[in-house]
N, C-alpha and C positions, 0 to 999 in steps of 0.2 A: 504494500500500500504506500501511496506517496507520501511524502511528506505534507502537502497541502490537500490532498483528500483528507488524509489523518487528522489533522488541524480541524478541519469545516466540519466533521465528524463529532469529533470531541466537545465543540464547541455548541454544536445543534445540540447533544445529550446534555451538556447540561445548562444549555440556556431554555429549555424545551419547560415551560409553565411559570416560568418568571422571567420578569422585564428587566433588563439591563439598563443601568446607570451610570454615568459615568463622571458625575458626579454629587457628592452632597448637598450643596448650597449651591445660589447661585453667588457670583463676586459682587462683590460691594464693592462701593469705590472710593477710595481714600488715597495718598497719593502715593506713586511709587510704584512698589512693588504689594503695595495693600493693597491695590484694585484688582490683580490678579491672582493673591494669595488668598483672598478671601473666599472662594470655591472650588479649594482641594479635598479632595477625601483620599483616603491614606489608598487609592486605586489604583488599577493599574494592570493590566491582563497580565497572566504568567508567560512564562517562554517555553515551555518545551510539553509533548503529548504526551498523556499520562497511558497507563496499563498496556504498554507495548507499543504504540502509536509514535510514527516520526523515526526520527535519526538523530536525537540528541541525547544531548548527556544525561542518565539516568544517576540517581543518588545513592552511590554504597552501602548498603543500610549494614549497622552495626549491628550483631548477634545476630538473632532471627528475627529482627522487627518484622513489623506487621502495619496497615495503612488501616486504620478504620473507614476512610471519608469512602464515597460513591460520588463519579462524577453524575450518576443518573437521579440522585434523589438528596432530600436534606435527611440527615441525621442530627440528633440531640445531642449535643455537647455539654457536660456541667462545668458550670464554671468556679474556677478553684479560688481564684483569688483577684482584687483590683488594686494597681496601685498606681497612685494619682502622678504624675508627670510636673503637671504646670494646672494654672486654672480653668485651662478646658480640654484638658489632653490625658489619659490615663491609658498605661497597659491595663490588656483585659489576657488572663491567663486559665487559658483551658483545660480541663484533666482528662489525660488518654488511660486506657488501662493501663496493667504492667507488660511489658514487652508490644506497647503500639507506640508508635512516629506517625508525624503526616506524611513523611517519606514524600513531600511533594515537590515535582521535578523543579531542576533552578532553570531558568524565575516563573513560577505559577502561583495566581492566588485561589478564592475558594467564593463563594456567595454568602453572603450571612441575610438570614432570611426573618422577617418579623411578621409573624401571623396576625397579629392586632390592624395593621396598618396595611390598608389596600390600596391598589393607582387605579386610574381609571377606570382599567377593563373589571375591574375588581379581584385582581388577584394580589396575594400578599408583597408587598413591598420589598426588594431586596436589594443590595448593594455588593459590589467585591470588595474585599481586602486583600491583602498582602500579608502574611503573617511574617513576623521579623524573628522568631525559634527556629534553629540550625533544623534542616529538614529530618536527620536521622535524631532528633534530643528524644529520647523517650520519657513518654509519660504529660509533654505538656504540646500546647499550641498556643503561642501568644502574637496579640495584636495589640499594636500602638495603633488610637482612633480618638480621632477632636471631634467633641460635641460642637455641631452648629445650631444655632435654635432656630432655624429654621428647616432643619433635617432631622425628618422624623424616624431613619434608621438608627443614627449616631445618636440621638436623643432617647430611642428608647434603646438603645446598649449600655448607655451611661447610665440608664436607670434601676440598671442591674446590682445584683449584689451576689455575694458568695454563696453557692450550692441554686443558682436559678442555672439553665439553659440558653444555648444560643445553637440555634440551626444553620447546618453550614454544609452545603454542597459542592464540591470540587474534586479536583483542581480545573480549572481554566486555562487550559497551553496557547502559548505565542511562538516567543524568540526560544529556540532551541540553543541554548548554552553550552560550548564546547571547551574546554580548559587549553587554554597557549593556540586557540586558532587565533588569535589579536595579537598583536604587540603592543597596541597602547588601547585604551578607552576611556575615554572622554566622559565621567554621567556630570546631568544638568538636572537638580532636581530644586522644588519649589513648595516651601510650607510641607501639608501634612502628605506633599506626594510622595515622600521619600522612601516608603517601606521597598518597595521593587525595586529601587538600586541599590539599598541596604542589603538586599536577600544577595544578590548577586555578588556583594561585594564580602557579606558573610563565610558564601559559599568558597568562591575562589581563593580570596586569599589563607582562610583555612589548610588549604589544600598544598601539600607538600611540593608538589613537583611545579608549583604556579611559576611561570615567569613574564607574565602581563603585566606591564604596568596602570596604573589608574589612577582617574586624577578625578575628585568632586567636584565641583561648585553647587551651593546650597543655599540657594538665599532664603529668606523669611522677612517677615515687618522686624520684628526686634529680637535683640536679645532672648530674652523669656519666650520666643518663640521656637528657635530652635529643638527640634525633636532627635532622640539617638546622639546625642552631644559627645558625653560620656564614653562612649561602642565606639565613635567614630577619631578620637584623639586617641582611644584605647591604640584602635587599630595602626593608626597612627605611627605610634611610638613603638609598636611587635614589626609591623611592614616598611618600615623607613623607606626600603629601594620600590617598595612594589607601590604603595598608597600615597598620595595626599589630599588634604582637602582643605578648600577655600571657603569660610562663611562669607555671605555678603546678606547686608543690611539694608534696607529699607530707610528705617530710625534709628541710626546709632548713633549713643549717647557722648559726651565730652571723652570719655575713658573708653570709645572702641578705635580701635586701631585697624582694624581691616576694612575692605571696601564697603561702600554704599550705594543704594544706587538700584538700578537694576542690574541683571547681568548683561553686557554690554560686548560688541563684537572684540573691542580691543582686552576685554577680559578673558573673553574665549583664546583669544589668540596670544594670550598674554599664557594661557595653563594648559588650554588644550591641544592636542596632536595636530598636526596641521595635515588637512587633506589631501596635501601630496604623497602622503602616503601610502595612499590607495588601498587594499584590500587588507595593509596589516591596519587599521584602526577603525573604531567604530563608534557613533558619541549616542546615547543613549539618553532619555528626556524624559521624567515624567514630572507634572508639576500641574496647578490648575487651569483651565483652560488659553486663556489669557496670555499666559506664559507661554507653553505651548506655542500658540499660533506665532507670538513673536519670533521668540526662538528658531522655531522648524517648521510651522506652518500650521495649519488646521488637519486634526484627523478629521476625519471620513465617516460617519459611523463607528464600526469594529475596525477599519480598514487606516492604513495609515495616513490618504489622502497625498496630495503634495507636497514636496517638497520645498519651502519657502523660506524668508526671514531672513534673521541672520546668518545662521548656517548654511544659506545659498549663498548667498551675499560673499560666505567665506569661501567659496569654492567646495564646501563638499556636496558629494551627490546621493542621490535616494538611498542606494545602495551601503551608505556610510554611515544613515543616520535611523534610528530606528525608537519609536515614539511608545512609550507602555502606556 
């Protein structure tokens, strides 16, 4: 089977009785980089076909792990524990049996689905995630997810507490993830988009035999926006030759020292790989819409749509740039 049969396949099974989103809120407008951080949700399609589907990297699984999720249906998930981030931001951490992982291919997310809350057609409301727990961790599944209050997924997740449920159907495949097919990679991500580059960046650099380099850019409105802070200086200072990452700011205060702004062509070209590269680099985007379209262009639907912005602007081609 092809690779793009497998895809459209996987994709039908489990978008087959819920509506896809892509995103929580809509943006609000504030200046900066607040007009188009203001409707991210932590989204982002996975990369690679799950249960034998495709030609990408599948995930080692440790002992005899085992995958509870169905991409064909939701299952109950209890939820173990929450712990608050920032004033609208908390992990939510899920409990698998003993000897279950999500085992889900890098980069794939999953659906979280709320029964209370219907869309138009009147079927239950859902949204994807990105789970940011190494795929083989046994026993948990965790999501970073910002409450907007004007999203009624993220609003009723947050309204959860220890030993409730959350229904989750997946995985979702996209970009099929291959360990040193890159030499360099470029991610561009925006507010709460960043779970999907996180996974990928979790995955790989983990990985012993990696010799990709990667380079962030991460803007948000402030400070205290920032999500994965912590993870991402960790990695930081373990990957020195392999990882860096650039915060940029929105509103930064007398005491921030890195940029502000938007992220801006001379910033790309200031950190990222340059498209003369050709087929060893690849710059990778997820963020809210807004951003997005600047950056790389408008997706399409599910599809990745054109290639536009400033990453045309800089010479790379479709082929270079690939939008979660």
């Amino acid at each position: 089977m092809s690779f793009i049969r497998a895809a459209t396949l996987a994709r039908s099974v489990a978008t087959s009785s819920c509506r896809r989103y892509s995103t929580e809120a809509g943006a609000k407008k504030s200046s900066n980089l607040g007009f188009y951080l203001g409707g991210a949700g932590l989204v982002g399609l996975g990369t690679y076909v799950y249960m034998g589907f495709g030609k990408g990297e599948a995930v080692t699984a440790k002992k005899d792990l085992k995958s509870p999720l169905d991409p064909s249906k939701f299952i109950d998930l209890k939820l173990k524990k929450v712990e608050p981030c920032n004033h609208n931001t908390s992990k939510f951490v899920l409990e698998l049996e003993k000897g279950e992982a999500s085992l889900l291919p890098i980069a794939s997310c999953v659906y979280i689905e709320t029964p209370d809350f219907k869309d138009d057609k009147g079927q239950p409301m859902c949204r994807p995630y990105t789970p940011i727990s190494a795929s083989d961790l046994e026993g948990e599944l965790t999501f970073i997810i910002k409450k907007y209050e004007t999203g009624k997924v993220s609003k009723h997740i947050h309204s959860l507490k220890a030993g409730d449920t959350l229904r989750i159907k997946g995985p979702l495949p996209k970009w099929p993830w291959k360990m040193n097919e890159l030499e360099e990679v470029g991610l561009i991500g925006g507010g709460s988009g960043i779970a999907p580059l996180y996974q990928i960046l979790q995955h790989a650099l983990a990985d012993k035999t990696n010799k990709t380099k990667f380079k962030l850019l991460y803007a948000n409105v402030t400070e205290q926006d920032i999500m994965l802070r912590e993870e991402f200086d960790a990695m930081k200072k373990k990957y020195p030759e392999t990882f860096d990452v650039v915060y940029v700011l929105d509103k930064g205060d007398t005491n921030w020292k890195g940029p502000t702004g938007y992220i801006s062509a001379d910033l790309i070209k200031q950190h990222i790989a340059p498209s003369s590269l050709g087929e060893k680099v690849k710059v990778f985007i997820c963020g809210p819409p807004g951003q997005v379209t600047s950056i790389a262009g408008a997706k399409k639907g599910r599809e990745q749509g054109e290639l536009n912005g400033v990453l045309k602007e800089l010479g790379y081609t479709k082929d270079q740039v690939y939008k979660l």
